[in-house]
N, C-alpha and C positions, 0 to 999 in steps of 0.2 A: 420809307420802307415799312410792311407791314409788320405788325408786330408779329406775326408768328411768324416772318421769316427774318427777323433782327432773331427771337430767340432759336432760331434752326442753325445758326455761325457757328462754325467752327472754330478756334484761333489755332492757326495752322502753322505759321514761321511769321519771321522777323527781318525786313526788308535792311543788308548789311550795309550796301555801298549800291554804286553806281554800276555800270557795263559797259564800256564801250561809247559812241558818242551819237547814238541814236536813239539815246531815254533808255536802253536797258537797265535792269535793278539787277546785283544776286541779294536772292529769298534765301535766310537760312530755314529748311522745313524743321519746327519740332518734333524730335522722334526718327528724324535722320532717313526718310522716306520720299522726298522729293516726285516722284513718279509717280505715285497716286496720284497727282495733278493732272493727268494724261485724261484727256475727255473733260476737263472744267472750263467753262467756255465764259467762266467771270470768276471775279475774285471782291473783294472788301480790302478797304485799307481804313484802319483806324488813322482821325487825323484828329490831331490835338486841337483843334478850334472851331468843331463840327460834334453834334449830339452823336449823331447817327455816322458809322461808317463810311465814307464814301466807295462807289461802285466802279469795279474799271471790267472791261472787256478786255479778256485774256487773249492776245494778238498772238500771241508765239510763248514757247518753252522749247529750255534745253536744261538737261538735266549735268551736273558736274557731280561727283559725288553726292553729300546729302544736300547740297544748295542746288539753287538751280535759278536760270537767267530768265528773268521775265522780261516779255514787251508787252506792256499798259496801254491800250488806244488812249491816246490823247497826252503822253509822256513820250516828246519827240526829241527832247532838246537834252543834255549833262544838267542842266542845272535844274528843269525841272525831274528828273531821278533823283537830286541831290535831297531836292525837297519831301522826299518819301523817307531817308535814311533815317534808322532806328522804331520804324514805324510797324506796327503789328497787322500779319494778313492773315485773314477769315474764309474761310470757303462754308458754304451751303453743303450742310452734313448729306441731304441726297445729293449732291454731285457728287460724292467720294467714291472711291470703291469697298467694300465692304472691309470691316477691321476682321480679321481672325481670331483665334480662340487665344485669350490672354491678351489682346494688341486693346490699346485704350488712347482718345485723344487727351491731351495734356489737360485741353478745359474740359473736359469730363471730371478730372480726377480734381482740381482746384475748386476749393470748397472743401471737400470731404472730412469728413470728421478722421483721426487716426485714435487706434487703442492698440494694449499691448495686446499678448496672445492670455495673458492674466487678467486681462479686462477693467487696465487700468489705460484711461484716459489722457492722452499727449496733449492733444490739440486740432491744428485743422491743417491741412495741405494750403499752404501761400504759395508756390512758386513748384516748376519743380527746374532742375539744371540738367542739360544734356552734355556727361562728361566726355562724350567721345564712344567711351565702348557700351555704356548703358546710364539709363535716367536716374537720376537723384531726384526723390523728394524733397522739398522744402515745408516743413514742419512747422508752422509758429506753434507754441507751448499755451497753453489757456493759463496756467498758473504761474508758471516760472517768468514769462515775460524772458522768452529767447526762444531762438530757432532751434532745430536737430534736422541732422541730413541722415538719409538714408536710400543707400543704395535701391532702387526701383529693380530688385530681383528676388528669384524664389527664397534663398538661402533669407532674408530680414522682412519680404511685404508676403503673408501666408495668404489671406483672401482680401481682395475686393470686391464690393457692393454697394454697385450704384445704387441699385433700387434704396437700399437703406442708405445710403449716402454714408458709408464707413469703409473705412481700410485697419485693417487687423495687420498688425507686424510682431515680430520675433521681439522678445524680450531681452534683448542685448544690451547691456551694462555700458558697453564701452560707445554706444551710438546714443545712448541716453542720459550721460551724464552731463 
């Protein structure tokens, strides 16, 4: 794969279980979005004993809630599905449909440096967790050598900015101690 289209990946969900007995997967999407996949005619699956992502031709979708049921050409059998589980998918940031105003992919935001709204420095976004009703950041600390979570909404994350690669959050005692 070319290099500028390894760094054009999105990581988009996390491949749960199996489907059914014809290689189907369900994909949990990060961000609880599953539908934007609608028009993606391939996907990426990170596999633990390969530099480079392997490439699959996206055969069918069905959307269930925020998962959704992939068919992979060439994933025909249960146990090659089985061989996907717990494994991370990537889509090519042009095949998406455009993000809206405040919407962000999750690897966009990992990396990011975090500061309070006093301009004091946490650390960097590791992870973030999708609780169900909305995203939690995962925070590792530069200093303290520990994590802090924080609700991914207006009330604690005030601005993002990629270009400068920072997230500015509310000064809250009880999320930062």
């Amino acid at each position: 794969m070319p290099e500028s289209a390894k760094q054009s990946l999105v990581l988009y969900g996390k491949i749960t279980k199996r489907h059914g007995l014809y290689g189907e997967v369900k994909m949990f999407a990060f961000g609880g979005h599953p539908e934007t996949l609608s028009g993606v005619k391939k996907v990426y699956v990170e596999v633990s004993d390969r530099r480079e992502p392997r490439e699959f031709i996206l055969s069918g979708i069905k959307i269930q809630k925020n998962t959704a049921i992939l068919k992979l050409e060439g994933v025909d059998t249960p146990e090659a599905a089985d061989g996907l589980r717990d494994l991370h998918v990537l889509v090519e940031r042009n095949d998406l449909q455009p993000l809206g105003e405040d919407e962000y992919y999750w690897s966009d935001l990992i990396g990011l440096r975090v500061r309070t709204s006093r301009g004091e420095n946490i650390g960097e976004v590791k992870d973030l967790i999708d609780s169900g009703g909305h995203d939690i950041l995962v925070i590792e600390s530069t200093g303290r050598k520990r994590e802090f979570l924080v609700p991914f909404v207006s009330r604690f994350v005030s601005t993002v900015d990629l270009d400068g690669s920072m997230i500015t959050v509310e000064a809250v005692e009880e999320l930062l101690e």
